[in-house]
C-alpha positions as CSV (number, residue, x, y, z in Angstrom):
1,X,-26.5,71.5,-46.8
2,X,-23.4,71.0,-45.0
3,X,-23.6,70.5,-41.1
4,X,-20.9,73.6,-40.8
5,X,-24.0,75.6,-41.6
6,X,-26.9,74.0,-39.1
7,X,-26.2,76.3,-36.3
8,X,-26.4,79.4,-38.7
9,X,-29.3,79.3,-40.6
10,X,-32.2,78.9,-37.8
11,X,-31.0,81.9,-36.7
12,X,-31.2,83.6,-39.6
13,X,-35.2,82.6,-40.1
14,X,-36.0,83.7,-37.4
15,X,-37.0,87.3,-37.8
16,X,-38.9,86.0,-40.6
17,X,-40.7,83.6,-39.1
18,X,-41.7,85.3,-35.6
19,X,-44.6,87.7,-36.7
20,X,-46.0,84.4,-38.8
21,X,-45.8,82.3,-35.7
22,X,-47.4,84.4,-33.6
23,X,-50.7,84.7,-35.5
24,X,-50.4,80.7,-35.3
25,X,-50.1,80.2,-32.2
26,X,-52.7,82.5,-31.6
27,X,-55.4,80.1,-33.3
28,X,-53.6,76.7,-32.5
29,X,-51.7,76.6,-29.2
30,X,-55.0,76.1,-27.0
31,X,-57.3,74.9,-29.1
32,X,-58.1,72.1,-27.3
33,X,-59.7,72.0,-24.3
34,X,-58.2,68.9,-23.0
35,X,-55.1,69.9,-23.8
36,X,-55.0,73.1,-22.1
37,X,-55.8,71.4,-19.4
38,X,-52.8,68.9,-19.3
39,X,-50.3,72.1,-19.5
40,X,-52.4,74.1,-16.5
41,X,-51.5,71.1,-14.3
42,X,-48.2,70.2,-15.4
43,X,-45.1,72.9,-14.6
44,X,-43.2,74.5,-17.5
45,X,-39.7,75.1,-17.4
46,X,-38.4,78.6,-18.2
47,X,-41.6,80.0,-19.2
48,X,-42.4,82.8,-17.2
49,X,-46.4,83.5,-17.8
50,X,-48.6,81.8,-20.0
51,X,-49.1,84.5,-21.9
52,X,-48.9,84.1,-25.8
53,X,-45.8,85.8,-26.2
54,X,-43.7,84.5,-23.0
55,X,-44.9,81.1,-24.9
56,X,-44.1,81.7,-28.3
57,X,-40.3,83.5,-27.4
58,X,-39.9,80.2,-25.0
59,X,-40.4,77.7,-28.4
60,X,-38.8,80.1,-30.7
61,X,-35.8,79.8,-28.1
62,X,-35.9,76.1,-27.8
63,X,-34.1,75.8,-31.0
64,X,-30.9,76.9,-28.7
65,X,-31.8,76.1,-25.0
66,X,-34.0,73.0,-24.7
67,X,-30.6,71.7,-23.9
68,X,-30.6,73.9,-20.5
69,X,-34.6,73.6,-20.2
70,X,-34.2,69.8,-20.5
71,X,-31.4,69.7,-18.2
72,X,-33.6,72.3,-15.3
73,X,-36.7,70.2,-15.4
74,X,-35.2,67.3,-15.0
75,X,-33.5,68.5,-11.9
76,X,-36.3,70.4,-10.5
77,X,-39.0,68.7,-11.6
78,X,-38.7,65.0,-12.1
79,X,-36.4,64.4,-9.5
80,X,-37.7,66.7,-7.0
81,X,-41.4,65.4,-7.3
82,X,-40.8,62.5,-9.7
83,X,-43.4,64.6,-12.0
84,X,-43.5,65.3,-15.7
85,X,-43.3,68.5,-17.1
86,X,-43.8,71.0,-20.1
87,X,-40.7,71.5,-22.6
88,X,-41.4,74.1,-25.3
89,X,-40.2,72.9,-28.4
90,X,-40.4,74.1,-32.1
91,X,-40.5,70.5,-33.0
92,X,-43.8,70.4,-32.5
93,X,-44.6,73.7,-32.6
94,X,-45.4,73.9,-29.0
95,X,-44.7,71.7,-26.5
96,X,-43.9,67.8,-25.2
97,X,-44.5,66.4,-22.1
98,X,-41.1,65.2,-20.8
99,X,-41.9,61.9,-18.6
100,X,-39.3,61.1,-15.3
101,X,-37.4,57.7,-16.1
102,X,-40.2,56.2,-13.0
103,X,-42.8,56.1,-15.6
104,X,-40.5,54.3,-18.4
105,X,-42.6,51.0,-17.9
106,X,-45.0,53.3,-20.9
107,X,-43.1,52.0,-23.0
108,X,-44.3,48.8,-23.3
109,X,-47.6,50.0,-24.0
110,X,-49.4,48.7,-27.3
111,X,-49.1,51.1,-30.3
112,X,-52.7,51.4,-30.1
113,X,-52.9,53.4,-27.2
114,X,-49.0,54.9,-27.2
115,X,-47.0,55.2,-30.7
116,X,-43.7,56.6,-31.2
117,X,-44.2,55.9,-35.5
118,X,-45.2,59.7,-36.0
119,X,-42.6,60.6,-34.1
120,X,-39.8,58.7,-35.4
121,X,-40.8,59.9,-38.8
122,X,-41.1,63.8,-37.6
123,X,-37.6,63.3,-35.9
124,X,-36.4,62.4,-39.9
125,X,-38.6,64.6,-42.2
126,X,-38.8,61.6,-44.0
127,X,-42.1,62.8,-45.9
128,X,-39.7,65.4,-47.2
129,X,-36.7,63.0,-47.7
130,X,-38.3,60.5,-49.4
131,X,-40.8,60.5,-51.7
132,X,-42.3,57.1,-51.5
133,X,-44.3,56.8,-48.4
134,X,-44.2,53.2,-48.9
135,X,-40.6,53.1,-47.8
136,X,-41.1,54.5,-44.7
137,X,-45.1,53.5,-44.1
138,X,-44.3,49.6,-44.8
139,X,-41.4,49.1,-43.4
140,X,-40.4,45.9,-44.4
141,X,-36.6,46.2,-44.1
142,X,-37.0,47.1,-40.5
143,X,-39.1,43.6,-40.1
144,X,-36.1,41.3,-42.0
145,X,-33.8,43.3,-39.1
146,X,-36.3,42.3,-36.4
147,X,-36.0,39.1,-37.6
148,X,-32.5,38.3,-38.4
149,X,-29.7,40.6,-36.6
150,X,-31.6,39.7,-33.3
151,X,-30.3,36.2,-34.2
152,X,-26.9,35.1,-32.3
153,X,-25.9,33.0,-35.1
154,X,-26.9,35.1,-37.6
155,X,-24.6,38.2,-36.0
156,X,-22.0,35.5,-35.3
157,X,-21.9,34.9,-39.1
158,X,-21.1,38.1,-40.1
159,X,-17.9,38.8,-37.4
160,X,-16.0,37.5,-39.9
161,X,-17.0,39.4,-42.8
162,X,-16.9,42.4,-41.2
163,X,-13.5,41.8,-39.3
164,X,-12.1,41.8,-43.1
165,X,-13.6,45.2,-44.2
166,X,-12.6,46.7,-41.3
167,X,-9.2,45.6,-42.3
168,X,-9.2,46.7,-45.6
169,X,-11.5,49.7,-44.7
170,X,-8.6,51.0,-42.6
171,X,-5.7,50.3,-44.7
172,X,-7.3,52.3,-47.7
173,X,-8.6,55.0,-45.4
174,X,-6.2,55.7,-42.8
175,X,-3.4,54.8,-44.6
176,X,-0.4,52.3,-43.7
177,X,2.1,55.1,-42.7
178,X,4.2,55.1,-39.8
179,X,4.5,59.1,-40.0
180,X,1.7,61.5,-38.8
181,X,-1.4,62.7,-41.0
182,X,-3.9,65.0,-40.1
183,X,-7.7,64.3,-40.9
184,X,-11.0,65.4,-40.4
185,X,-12.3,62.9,-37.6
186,X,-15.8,62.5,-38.1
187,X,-14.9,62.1,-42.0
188,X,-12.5,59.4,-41.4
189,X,-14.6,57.1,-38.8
190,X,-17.5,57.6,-41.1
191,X,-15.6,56.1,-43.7
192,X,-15.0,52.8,-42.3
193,X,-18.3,52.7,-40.6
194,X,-19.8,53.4,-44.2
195,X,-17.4,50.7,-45.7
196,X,-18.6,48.2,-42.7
197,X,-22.3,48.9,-43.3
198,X,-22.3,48.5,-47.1
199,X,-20.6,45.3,-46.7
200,X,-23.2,43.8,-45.1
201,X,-26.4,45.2,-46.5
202,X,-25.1,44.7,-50.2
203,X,-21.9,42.3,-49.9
204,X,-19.1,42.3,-52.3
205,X,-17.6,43.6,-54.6
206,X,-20.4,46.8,-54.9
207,X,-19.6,47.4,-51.3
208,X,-16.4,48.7,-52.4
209,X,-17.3,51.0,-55.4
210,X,-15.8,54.3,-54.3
211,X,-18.1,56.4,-55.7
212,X,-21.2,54.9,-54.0
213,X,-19.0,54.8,-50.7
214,X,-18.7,58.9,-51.0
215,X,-21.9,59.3,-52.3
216,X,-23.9,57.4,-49.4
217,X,-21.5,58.9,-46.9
218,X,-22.4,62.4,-48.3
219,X,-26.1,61.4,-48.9
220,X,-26.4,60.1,-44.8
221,X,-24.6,63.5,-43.8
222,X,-27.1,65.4,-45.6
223,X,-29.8,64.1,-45.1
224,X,-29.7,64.8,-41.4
225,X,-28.3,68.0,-42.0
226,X,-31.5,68.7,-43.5
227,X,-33.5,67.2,-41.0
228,X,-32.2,69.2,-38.3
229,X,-32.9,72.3,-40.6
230,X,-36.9,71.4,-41.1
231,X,-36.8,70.6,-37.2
232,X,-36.3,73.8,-36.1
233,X,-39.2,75.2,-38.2
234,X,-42.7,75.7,-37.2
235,X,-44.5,73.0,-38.7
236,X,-47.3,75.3,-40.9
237,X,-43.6,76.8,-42.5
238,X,-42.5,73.0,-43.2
239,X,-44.2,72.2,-46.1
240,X,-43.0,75.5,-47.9
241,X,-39.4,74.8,-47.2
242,X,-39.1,71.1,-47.0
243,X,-38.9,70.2,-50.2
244,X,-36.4,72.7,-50.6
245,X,-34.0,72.2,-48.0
246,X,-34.1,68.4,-48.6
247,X,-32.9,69.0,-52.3
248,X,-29.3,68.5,-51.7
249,X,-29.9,64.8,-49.9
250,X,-32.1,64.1,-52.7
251,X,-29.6,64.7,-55.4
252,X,-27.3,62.3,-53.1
253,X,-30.2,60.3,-52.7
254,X,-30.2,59.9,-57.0
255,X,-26.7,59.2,-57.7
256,X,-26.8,56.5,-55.3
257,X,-29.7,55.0,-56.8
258,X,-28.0,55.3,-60.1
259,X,-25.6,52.2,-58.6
260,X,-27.8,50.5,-56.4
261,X,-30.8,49.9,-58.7
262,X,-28.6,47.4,-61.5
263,X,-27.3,45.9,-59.2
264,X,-30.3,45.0,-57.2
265,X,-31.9,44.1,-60.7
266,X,-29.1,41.5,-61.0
267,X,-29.0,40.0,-57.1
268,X,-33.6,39.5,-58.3
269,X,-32.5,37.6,-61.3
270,X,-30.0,35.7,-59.4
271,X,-32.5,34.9,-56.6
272,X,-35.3,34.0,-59.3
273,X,-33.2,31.1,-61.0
274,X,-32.3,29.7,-57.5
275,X,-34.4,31.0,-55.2
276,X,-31.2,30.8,-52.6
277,X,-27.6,32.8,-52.8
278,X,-24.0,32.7,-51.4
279,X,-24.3,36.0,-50.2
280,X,-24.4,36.4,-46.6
281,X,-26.0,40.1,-46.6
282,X,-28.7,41.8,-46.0
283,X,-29.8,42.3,-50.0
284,X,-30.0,38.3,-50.1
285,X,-32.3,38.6,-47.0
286,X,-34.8,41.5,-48.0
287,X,-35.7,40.1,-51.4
288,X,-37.8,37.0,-50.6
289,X,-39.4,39.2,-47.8
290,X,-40.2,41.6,-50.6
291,X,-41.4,38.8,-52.9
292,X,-44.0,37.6,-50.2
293,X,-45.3,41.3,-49.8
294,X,-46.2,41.2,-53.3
295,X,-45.0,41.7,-57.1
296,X,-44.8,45.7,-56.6
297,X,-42.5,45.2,-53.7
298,X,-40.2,43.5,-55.6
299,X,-39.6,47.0,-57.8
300,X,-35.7,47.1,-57.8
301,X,-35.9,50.8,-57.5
302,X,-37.9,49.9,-54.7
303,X,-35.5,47.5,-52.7
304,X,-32.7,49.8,-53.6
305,X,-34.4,52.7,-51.6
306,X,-35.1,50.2,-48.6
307,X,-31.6,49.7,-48.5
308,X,-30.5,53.3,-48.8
309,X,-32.9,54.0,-45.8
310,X,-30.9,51.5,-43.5
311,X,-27.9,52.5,-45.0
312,X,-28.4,56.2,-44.1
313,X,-29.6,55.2,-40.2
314,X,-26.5,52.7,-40.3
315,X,-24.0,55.0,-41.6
316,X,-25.4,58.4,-39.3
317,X,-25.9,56.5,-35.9
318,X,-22.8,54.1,-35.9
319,X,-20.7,56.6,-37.5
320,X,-22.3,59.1,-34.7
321,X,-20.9,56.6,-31.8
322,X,-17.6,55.5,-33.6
323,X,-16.2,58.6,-34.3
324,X,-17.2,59.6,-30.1
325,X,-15.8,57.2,-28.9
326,X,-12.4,57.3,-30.7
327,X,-12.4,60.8,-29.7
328,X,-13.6,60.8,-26.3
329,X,-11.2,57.8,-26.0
330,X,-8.5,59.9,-27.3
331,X,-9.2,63.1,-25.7
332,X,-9.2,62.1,-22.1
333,X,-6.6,63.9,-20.1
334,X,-3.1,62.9,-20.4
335,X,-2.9,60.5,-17.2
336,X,-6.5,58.8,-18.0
337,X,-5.7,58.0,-21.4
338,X,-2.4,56.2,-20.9
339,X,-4.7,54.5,-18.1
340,X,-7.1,53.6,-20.7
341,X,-5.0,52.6,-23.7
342,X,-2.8,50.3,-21.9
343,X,-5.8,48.5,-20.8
344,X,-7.3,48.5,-23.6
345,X,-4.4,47.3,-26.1
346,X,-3.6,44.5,-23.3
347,X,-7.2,43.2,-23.3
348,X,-7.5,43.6,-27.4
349,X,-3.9,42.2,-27.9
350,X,-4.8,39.1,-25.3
351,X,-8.2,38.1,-26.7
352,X,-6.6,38.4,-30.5
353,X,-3.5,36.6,-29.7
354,X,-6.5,33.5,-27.5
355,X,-8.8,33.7,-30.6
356,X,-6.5,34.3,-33.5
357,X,-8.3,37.8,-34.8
358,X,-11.2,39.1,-33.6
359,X,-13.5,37.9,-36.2
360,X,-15.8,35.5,-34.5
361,X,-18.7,36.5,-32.4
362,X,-17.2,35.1,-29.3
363,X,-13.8,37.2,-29.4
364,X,-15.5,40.4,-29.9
365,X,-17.7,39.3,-26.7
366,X,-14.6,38.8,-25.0
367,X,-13.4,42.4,-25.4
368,X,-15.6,44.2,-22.2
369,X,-13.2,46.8,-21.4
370,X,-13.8,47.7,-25.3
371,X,-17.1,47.0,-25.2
372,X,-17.6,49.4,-21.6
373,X,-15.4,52.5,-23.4
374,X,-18.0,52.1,-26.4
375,X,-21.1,52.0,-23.8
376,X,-19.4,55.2,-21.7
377,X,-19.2,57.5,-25.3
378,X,-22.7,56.8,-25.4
379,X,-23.5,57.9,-22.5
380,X,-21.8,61.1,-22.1
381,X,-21.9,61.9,-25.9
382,X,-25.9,61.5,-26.5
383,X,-26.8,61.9,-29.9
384,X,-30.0,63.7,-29.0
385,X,-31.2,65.4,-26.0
386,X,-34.6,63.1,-25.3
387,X,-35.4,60.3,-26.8
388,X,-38.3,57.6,-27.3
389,X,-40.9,59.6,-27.9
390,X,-44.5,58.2,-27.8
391,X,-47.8,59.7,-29.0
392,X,-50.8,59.3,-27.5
393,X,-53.1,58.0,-30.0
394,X,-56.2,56.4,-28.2
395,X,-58.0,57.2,-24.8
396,X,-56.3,58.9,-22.0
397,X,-52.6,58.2,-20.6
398,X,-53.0,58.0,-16.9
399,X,-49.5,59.3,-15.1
400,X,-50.7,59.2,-11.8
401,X,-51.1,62.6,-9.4
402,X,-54.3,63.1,-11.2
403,X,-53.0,63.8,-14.6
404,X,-54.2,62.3,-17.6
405,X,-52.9,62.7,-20.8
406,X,-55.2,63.1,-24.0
407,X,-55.0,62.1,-27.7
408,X,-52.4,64.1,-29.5
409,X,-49.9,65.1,-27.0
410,X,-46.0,63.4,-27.7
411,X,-44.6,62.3,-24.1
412,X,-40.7,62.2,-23.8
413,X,-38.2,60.7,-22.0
414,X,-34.8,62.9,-20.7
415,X,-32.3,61.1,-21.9
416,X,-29.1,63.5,-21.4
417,X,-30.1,64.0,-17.6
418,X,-30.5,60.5,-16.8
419,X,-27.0,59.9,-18.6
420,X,-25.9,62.5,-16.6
421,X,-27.1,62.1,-13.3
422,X,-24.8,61.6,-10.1
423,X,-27.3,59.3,-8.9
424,X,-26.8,56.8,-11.2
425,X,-23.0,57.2,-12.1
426,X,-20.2,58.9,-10.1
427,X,-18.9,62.0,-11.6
428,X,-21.1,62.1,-14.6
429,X,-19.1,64.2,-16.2
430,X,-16.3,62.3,-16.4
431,X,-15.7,60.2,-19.5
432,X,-13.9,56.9,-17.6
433,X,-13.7,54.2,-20.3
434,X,-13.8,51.1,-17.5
435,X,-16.7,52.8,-15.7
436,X,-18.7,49.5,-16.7
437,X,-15.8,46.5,-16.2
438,X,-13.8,47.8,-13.8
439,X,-15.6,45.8,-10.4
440,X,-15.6,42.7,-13.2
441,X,-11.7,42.8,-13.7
442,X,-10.3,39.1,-12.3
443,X,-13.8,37.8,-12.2
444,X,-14.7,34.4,-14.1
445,X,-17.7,33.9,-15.8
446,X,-19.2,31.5,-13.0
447,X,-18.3,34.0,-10.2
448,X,-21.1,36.5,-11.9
449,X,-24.8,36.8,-11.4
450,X,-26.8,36.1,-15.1
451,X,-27.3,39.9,-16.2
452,X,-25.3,41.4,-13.7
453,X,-22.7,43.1,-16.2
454,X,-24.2,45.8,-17.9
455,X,-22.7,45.2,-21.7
456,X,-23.2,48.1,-24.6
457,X,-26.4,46.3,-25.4
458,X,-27.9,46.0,-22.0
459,X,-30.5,48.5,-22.0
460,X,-31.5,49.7,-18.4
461,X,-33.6,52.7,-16.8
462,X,-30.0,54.7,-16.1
463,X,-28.7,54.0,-20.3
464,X,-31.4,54.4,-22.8
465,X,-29.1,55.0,-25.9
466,X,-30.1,51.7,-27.1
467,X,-34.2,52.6,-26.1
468,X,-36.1,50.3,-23.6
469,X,-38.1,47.8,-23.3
470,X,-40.5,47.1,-26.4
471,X,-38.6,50.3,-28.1
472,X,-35.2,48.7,-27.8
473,X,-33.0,48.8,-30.8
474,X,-33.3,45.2,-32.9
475,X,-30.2,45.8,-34.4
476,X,-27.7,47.0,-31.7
477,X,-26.1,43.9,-30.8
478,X,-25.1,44.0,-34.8
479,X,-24.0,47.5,-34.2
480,X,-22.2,46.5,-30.7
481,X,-20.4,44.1,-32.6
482,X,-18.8,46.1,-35.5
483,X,-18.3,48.9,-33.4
484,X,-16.1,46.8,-31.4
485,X,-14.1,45.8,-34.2
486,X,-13.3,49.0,-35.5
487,X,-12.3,50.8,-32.0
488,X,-10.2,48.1,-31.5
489,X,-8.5,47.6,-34.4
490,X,-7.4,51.5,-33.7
491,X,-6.2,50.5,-30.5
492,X,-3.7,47.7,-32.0
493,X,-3.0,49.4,-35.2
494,X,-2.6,53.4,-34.7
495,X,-1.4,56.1,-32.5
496,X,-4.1,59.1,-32.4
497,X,-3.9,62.0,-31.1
498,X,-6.7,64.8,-30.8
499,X,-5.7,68.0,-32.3
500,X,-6.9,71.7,-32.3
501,X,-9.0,73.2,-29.9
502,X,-11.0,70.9,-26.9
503,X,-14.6,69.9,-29.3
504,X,-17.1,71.5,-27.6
505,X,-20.9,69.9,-28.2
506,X,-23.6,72.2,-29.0
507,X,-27.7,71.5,-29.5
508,X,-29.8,72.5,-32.0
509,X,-33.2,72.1,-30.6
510,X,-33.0,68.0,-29.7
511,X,-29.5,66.8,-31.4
512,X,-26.8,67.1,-30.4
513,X,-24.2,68.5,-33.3
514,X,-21.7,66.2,-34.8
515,X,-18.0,67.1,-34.2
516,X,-17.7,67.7,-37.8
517,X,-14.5,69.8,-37.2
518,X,-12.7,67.6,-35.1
519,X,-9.4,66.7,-36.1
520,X,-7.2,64.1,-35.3
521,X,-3.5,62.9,-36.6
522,X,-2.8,59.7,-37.2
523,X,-0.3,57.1,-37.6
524,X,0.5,53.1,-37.8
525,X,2.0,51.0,-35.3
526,X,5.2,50.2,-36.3
């Protein structure tokens, strides 16, 4: 399932999924009682009766507006009355409650009462990606990454390492070449993300293989591909199809198990007769974790899969935001750009030249005109169009105004709006790589309140990309970091130039598209 095909094959189903849908929305859409009653006080965008049709047209249609219906809610609704409201959505097969940011402080609710588990996994399809629920059920991976890339020293160990692949990642991918090539841009920043990533999940010299570096590139690609397939189908059809439409990341998903799994047999033996390594990765930190959860845990078909799991999320997400901001860096109009790049080369030139490289932890923190171009893609170039979904799972969710929110109904935050909200940023819709450093510029350290510089891994009520509050991402200031090495390693080592048409972003249902046909020419400094 290649992502050149997403945006065609909902459209396709449809017909043959309408009459089907209707008879189930019939029997399920107000079932309960309580329910019903949450969407007769709350107001639904673009739905123009509550009749069963005007319903079931609005969540068949979400797969190609909930962009726009997003967008209207959160203008009408949210910031009009500071009030949720009801987003259709074939995601769920009906509809979420989409929460204004005033009521983010839910967040950091207990999982008893509010979850966002279910979710996460209904966002991936994982039952349908991955066939040991295990994996996804005890996630024990994500626990070593609570535990150690929240760790300053930890991530300032690794600047080093990946400094070096980013080198070599570049000089084997990009080339060395002082005349211009054309490339596929979201192929050629996924590749050094993918390089970076492997590096430090499953060290040297497997990171490397080139077969498992296409194969895990392909396997991440497709895997979401599918996902955003399965997403845009009722959920009764899901279980038909699924296993279907997940076949091509599966077969991915095998060859690269084919590597990982002797190799993971060696790094057990290896920790077994020493019970300690030399290798600074994540491998080395996930197999005494597994060892304490039990003998079955220590399966190396097992551990491989854990790893391919954070590889694919690693891979997807970083590759998502490198490849935006190289080309929203890139594709800024002619005067901005100039603006931006001499900046930015003077900055990444000065702290190189001050720290020799930028492979330790405190060079890279030193680059915050990087560091503010990297937090602007992300917030103009969302990767989805809400974000932190929660369940209610227990008792009633009090929102204030009289409405209370019952077992089973997902609540979730707008994420685009907020991004692109005049209130919080001036012209929105202008990418303006400094937007973040610029009122810093000539400041020192000791001239600036603790927290007052909002960094790429600040997470605040007007930039959620990184979650908030209890949901915040454990491993962004990991991903911050490498990030930062590889944009600015293009800014001191290549000319780029965005070619073709202007990339214009498109939604199906909640994600945004990748630029998949972006392309870009490139070239070495001389």
């Amino acid at each position: 399932m290649s992502w050149r095909q997403v945006d065609q094959l909902p459209l396709l189903a449809l017909a043959i999924i309408g009459i089907i849908f209707i008879r189930r929305l019939l029997s399920t859409l107000f079932q309960d009682r309580d329910q019903a009653q949450v969407w007769a006080k709350l107001e639904t965008v673009n739905v123009p009766s509550s009749g069963i049709f005007s319903w079931t047209r609005a969540v068949v249609g979400s797969i190609l507006s909930i962009a726009q219906n997003t967008h209207d809610g959160y203008e009408k609704i949210c910031k009009v009355k500071d009030r949720p409201f009801v987003l259709p959505t074939m995601w769920t097969g009906g509809a979420v409650v989409v929460l204004p940011p005033s009521l983010l402080h839910l967040l950091n609710r207990p999982d008893s009462e509010l979850s966002g588990f279910r979710a996460l996994v209904e966002t991936i399809q994982l039952p349908y990606m991955i066939s040991d629920r295990d994996i996804y059920e005890n996630v024990i991976h994500f626990d070593v990454i609570r535990k150690t890339l929240t760790k300053k020293d930890v991530i300032g160990s690794l600047a080093a390492t990946t400094a070096e692949e980013v080198d070599v990642a570049f000089r084997e991918s990009w080339g060395t070449a002082e005349q211009w090539t054309t490339v596929n841009g979201w192929d050629a920043c996924g590749r050094i993300i993918t390089r970076a990533a492997l590096r430090i999940l499953i060290g040297l010299p497997l990171c490397r293989d080139e077969m498992l570096l296409e194969q895990s590139r392909l396997y991440a690609n497709s895997l979401f591909a599918g996902t955003a397939i399965i997403n845009c189908l009722p959920p009764f059809v899901r279980p038909l199809v699924g296993s279907l439409l997940a076949v091509p990341a599966k077969y991915y998903q095998a060859r690269c198990q084919r590597l990982l799994v002797p190799f993971v047999e060696k790094r057990i033996r290896m920790w077994k007769e020493s019970k300690e390594g030399d290798n600074n990765d994540f491998l080395q930190w996930l197999i005494p974790k597994c060892a304490q959860a039990g003998p079955e845990q220590l399966e190396p078909k097992k551990i491989a899969m854990r790893l391919l799991a954070l590889n694919t999320m690693f891979i997807f997400a970083m590759g998502y935001v490198f490849a935006h901001s190289v080309l929203d860096l890139y594709g800024s109009p002619l005067e901005s750009k100039n603006e931006f790049l001499t900046g930015l080369e003077a900055e990444c030139k000065r702290v190189s030249t001050k720290h020799h490289g930028l492979s330790t932890k405190e060079a890279v923190d030193s680059l915050y005109r990087v560091d503010s171009a990297i937090r602007e893609s992300m917030r103009i170039s969302d990767v989805g169009v809400t974000s932190l979904p929660l369940d209610v799972v227990s008792g009633q969710v009090d929102l204030g105004n009289g409405i209370h929110i019952p077992p089973g109904v997902r609540m979730v935050f707008p994420t685009q709006p907020i991004h692109l909200d005049p209130d919080y940023h001036e012209y929105p819709l202008r990418f303006d790589a400094f937007r973040f450093s610029r009122k810093f510029e000539g400041l020192l350290e000791s001239d600036q309140q603790p927290g007052e510089r909002e960094l790429l891994t600040s997470t605040t009520k007007s930039f959620l990309a990184f979650g908030y509050g209890r949901h915040g991402c454990p491993g962004r200031w990991f991903v911050a970091q490498t990030i930062k090495q590889a944009l600015a390693y293009v800014i001191l080592n290549y000319d780029v130039e965005i070619t073709g048409k202007p990339i214009k972003r498109k939604a199906l249902l909640n994600m945004m598209l990748p630029p998949t046909d972006a392309q870009i020419r490139i070239r070495r400094k001389s």
